[in-house]
C-alpha positions as CSV (number, residue, x, y, z in Angstrom):
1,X,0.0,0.0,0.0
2,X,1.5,3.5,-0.6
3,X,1.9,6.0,2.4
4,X,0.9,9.7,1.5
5,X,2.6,12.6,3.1
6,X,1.7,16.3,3.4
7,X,3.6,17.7,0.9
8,X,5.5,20.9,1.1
9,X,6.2,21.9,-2.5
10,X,3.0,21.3,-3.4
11,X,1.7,23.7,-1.1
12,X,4.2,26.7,-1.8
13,X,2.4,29.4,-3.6
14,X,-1.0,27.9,-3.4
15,X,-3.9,30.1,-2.8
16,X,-6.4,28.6,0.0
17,X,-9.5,29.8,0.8
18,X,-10.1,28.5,4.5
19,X,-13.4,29.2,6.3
20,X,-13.3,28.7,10.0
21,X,-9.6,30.2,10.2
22,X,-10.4,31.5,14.2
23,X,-10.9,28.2,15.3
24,X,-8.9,25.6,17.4
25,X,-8.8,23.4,13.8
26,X,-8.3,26.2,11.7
27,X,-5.5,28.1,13.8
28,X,-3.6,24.8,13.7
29,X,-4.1,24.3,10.1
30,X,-3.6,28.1,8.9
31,X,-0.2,27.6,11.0
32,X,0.7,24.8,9.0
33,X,-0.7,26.4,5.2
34,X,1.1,29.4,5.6
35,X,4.5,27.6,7.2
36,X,4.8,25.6,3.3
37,X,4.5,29.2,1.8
38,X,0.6,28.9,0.8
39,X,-1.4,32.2,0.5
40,X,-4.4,31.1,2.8
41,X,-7.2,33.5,2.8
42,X,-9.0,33.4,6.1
43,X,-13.1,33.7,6.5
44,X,-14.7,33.3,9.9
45,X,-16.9,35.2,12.9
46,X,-14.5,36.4,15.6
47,X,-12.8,34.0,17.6
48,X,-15.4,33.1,20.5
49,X,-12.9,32.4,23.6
50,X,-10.5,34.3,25.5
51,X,-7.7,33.2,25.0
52,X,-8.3,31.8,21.9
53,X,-5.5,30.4,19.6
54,X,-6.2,32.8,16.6
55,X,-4.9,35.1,18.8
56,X,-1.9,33.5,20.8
57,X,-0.2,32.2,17.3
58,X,-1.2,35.6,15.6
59,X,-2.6,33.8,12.8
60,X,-3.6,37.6,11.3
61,X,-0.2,37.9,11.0
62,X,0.2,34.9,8.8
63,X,-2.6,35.0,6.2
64,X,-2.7,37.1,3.3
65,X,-6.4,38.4,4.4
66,X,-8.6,37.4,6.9
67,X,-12.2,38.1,7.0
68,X,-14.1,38.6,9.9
69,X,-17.8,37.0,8.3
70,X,-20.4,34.9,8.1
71,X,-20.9,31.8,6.2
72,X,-24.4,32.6,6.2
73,X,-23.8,35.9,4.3
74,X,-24.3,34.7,0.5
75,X,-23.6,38.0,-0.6
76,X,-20.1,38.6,1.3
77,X,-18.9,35.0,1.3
78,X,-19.4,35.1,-3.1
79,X,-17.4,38.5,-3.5
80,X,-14.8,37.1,-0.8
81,X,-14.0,34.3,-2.8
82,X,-14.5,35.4,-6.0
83,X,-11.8,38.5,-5.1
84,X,-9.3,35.6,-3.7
85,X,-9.3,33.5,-6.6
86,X,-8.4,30.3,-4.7
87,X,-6.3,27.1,-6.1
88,X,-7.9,25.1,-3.0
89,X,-10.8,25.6,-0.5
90,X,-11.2,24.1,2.7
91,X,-14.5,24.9,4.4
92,X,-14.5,24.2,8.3
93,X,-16.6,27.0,9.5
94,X,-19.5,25.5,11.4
95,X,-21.7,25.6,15.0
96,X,-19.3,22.9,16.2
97,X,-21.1,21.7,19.5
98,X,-23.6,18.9,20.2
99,X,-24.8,20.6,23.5
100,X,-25.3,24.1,22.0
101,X,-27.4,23.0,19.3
102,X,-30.0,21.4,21.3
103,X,-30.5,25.5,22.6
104,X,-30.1,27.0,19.7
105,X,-31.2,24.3,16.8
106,X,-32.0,27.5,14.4
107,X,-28.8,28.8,14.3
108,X,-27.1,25.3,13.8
109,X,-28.7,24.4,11.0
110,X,-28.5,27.9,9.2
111,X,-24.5,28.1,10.3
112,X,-24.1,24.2,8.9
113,X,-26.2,23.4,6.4
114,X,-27.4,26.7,4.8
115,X,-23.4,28.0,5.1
116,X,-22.4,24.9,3.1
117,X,-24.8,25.5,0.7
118,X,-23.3,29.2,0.7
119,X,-19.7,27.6,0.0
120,X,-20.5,25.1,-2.6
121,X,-22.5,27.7,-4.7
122,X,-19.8,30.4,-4.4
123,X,-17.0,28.3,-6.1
124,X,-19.6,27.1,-9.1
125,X,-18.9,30.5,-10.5
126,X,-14.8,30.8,-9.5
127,X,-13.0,29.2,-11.8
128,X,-9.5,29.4,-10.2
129,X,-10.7,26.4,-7.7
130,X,-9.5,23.1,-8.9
131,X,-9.8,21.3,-5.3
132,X,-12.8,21.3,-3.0
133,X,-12.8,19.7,0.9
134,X,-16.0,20.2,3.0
135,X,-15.7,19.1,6.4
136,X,-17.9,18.1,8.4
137,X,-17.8,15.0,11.3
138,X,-17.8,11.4,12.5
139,X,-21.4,12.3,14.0
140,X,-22.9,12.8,10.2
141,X,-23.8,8.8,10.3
142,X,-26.9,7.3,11.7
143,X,-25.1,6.1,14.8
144,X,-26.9,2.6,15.6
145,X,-24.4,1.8,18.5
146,X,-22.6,-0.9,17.1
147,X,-19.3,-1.8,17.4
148,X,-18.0,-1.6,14.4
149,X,-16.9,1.6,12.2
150,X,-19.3,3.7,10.2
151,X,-17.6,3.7,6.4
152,X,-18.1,6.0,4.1
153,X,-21.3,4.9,2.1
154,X,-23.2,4.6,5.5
155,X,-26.3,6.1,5.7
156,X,-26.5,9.9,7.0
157,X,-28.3,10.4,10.0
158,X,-28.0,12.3,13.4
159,X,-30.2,12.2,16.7
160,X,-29.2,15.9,17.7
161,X,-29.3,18.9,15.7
162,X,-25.5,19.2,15.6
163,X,-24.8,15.6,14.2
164,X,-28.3,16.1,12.3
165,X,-27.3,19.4,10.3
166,X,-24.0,17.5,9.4
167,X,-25.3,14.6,7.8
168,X,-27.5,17.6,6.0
169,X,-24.1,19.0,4.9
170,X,-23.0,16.0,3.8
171,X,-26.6,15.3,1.7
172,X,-25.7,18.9,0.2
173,X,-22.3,18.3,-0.8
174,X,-23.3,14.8,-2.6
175,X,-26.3,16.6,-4.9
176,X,-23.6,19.4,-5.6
177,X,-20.8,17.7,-6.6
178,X,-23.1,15.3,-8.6
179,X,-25.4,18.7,-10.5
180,X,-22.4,21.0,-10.6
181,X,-18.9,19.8,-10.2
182,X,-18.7,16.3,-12.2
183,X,-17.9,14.9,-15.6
184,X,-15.1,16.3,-17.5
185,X,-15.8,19.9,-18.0
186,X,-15.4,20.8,-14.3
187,X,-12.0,21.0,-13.2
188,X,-13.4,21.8,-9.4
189,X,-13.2,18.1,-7.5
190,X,-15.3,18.3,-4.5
191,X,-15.1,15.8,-1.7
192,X,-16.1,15.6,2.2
193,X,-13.7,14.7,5.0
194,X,-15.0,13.3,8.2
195,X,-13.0,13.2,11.7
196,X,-13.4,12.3,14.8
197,X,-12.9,13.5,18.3
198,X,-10.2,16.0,18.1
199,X,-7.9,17.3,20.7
200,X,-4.8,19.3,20.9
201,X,-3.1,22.2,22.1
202,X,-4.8,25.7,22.6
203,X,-8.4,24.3,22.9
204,X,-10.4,26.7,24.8
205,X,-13.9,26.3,23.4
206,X,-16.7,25.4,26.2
207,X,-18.3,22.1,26.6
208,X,-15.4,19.9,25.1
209,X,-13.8,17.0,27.3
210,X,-10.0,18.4,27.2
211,X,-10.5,22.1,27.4
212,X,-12.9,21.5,30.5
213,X,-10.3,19.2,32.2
214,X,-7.5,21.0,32.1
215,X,-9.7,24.1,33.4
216,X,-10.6,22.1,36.3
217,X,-7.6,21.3,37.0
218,X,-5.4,24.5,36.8
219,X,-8.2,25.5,39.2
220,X,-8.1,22.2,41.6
221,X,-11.0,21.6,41.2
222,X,-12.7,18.2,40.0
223,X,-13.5,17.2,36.5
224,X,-17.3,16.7,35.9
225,X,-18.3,14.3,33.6
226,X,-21.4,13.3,31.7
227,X,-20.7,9.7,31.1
228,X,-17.0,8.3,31.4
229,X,-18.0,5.2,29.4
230,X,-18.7,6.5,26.2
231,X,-16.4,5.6,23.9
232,X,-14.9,8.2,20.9
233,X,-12.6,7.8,18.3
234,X,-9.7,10.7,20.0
235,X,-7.1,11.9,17.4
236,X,-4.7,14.6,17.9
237,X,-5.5,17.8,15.7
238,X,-2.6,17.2,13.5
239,X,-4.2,14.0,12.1
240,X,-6.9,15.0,10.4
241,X,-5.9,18.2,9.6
242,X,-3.0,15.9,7.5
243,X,-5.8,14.6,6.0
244,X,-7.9,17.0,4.7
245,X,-4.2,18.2,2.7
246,X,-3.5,15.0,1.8
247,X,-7.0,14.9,0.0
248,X,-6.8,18.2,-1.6
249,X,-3.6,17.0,-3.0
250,X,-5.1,14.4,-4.3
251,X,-8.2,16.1,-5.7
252,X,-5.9,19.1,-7.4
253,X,-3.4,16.5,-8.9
254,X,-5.7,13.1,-9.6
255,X,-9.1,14.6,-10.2
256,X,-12.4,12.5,-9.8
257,X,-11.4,9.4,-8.4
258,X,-11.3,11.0,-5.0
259,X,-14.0,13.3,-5.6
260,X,-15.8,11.6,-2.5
261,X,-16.6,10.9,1.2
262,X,-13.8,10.3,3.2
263,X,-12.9,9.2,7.5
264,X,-10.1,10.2,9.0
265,X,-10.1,8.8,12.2
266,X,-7.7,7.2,14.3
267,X,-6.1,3.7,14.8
268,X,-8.8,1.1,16.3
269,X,-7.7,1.0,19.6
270,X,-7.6,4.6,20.5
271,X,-11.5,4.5,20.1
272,X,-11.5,4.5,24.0
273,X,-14.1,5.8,26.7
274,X,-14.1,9.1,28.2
275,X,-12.6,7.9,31.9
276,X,-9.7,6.5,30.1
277,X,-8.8,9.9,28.2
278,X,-9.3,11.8,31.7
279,X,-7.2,8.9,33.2
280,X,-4.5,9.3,30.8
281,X,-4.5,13.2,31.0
282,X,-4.0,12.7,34.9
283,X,-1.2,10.8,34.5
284,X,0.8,13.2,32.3
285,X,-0.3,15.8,34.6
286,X,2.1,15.5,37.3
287,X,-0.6,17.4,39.7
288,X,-3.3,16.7,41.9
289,X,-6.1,15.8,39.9
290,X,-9.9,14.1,40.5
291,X,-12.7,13.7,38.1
292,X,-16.5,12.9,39.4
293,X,-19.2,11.1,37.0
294,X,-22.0,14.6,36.7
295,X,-25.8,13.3,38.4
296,X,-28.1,16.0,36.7
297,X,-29.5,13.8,33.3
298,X,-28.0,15.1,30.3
299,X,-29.3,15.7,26.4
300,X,-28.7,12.3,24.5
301,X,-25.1,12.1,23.2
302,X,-23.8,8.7,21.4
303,X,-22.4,5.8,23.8
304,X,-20.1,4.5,21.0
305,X,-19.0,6.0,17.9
306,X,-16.0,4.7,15.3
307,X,-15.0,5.2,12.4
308,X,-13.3,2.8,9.8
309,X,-10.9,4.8,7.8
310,X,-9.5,1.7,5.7
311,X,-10.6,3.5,2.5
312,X,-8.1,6.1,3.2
313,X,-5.8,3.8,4.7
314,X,-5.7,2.0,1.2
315,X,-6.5,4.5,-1.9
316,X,-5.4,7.9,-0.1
317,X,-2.1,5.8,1.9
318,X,-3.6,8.4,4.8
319,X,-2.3,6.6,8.4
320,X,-2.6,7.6,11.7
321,X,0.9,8.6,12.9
322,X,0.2,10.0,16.8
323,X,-1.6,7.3,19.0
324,X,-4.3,8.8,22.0
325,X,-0.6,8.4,24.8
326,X,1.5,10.8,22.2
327,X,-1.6,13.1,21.5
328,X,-2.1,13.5,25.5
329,X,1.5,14.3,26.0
330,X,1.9,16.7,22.9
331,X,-1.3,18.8,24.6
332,X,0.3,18.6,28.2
333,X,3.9,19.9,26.5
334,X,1.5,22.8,24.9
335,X,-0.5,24.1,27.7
336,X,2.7,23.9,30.3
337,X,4.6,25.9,27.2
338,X,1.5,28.4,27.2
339,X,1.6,28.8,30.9
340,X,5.3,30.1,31.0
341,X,4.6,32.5,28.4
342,X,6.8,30.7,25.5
343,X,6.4,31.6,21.8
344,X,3.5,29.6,21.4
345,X,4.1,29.9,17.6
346,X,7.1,28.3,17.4
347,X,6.1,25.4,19.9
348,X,3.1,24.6,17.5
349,X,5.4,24.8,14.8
350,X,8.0,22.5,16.1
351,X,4.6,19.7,17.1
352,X,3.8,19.8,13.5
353,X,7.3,19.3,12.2
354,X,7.7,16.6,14.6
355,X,4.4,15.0,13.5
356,X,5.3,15.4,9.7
357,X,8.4,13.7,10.2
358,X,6.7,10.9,13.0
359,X,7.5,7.7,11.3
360,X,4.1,5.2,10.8
């Protein structure tokens, strides 16, 4: 089987048009766009946390424009990417939260289904684009609690309006790329990427395992958590981030064929529960640190979610390099780096060099 890498030269000079730069995914992945020399052109709300790792890598800094807007905005998100002209797109703007979107189900399915929609008919009329990745989640299958992976041609589904609105997306980029962007006179190649739990450094949104833990425990306090047996396929940021580039290389340089729905998700035996994650962030901890299982009755969330990523494995050669022990100690190494005031640029720069040159 071949082995794929994220390749530098290929990226140098490219123009990317990424929605969703203020984000924890999209910080890490305009850090790693603009350190192969592409031109990434940023569109997004504000960042929503303080801190928030838009700001502590100054990704501003690194992007040739950034856009402070909405995906819902037709009107602004058309002359934004017609004015960039864009090689590549990557669309990762989205109500990210399973939680939030039971409150606010409106807004979740106008920011992720209605804002993909908004992407996808944007580039029909751009015809600098020549690679397409929508991105949108593990949770976009009908999860029927078996214990097996979901693959790719798995029915769409979704019990909350989150994982519901992203199986929409999904439904949306299929009928696109099928009415719009196939056959041989579109040079566009569209494809969907989906990922699983991700973690990392310089996570502060609310309501996500990681970001609350380490909060809890910088304030010795104990964790509180909704179910510490459900089990989630946990990847470090850099893995599916590698990915989605991986894909676009393969969309930009081998057209159709991968024109697709693809997983990204980790090895099969860091699908794990919730207690073990905690456990393991504990351990690397060095601190006093408790968790306690939450008694007020939650919103229905999944008990057991995987994904099987062989099609990548084998027609992509995408693999896992960082198992759930390395990604736990690369996001201790971050946040004790943040706390000391280090150049938090260059320590995120030096984990993804050391990722890209992690043998399998």
């Amino acid at each position: 089987m071949k082995v794929a890498y994220v390749d530098p030269i290929f990226w140098k000079g490219k123009k990317v048009f990424l929605t969703g730069h203020t984000g924890f995914k999209g910080g890490w992945l305009s850090l790693w766009l603009s350190s192969m020399g592409a031109k990434v052109t940023g569109y997004a709300l504000a960042a929503n946390t303080t801190p928030s790792l838009f700001d502590v890598l100054a990704i501003e800094s690194l992007v040739e424009k950034a856009h402070l807007a909405d995906v819902r905005d037709l009107e602004n998100l058309q002359k934004s990417i017609s004015q960039a002209k864009p090689d590549v797109v990557i669309h990762m703007a989205a109500q990210p939260l399973v939680r939030y979107s039971y409150v606010n189900p409106v807004e979740t399915y106008a920011t992720n289904v209605m804002g993909t929609v908004h992407v996808l008919e944007s580039i029909r009329s751009v015809d600098s684009v020549r690679a397409t990745v929508i991105v949108t989640t593990d949770k976009c299958y009908e999860n029927k609690e078996w214990v097996w992976g979901y693959r790719e041609n798995e029915p769409m589904g979704g019990f909350d309006p989150y994982s519901n609105s992203k199986g929409c997306a999904e439904l949306v980029t299929s009928a696109y790329r099928q009415s719009y962007f196939s056959g041989a006179t579109s040079v566009n190649k569209v494809a969907s990427a989906r990922a699983g739990n991700v973690i990392g450094g310089g996570d502060w949104s609310e309501d996500r395992l990681i970001p609350d833990a380490i909060k809890a425990f910088e304030e010795n306090k104990p964790l509180m958590i909704r179910n510490p047996l459900a089990t989630r396929p946990w990847q470090h940021v850099l893995e599916p981030l590698s990915g989605y580039l991986i894909l676009a290389q393969a969309l930009y340089e081998q057209g159709s064929a991968f024109a697709t729905g693809w997983n990204f998700g980790p090895r099969d035996e860091d699908n794990r529960s919730v207690q073990e994650v905690v456990e393991l962030l504990i351990a690397g901890w060095n601190k006093t640190a408790l968790w306690q299982k939450e008694g007020v009755e939650q919103p229905h969330e999944a008990d057991l979610l995987r994904l099987d990523c062989s099609k990548a494995r084998r027609e992509l050669g995408w693999i896992p390099k960082w198992g759930l022990e390395t990604a736990i100690h690369k996001i201790v190494q971050w946040q004790e780096a943040y706390k000391v005031k280090e150049n938090m640029q260059e320590i995120s720069l030096a984990q993804i060099n050391q990722y890209m040159s992690s043998k399998l």
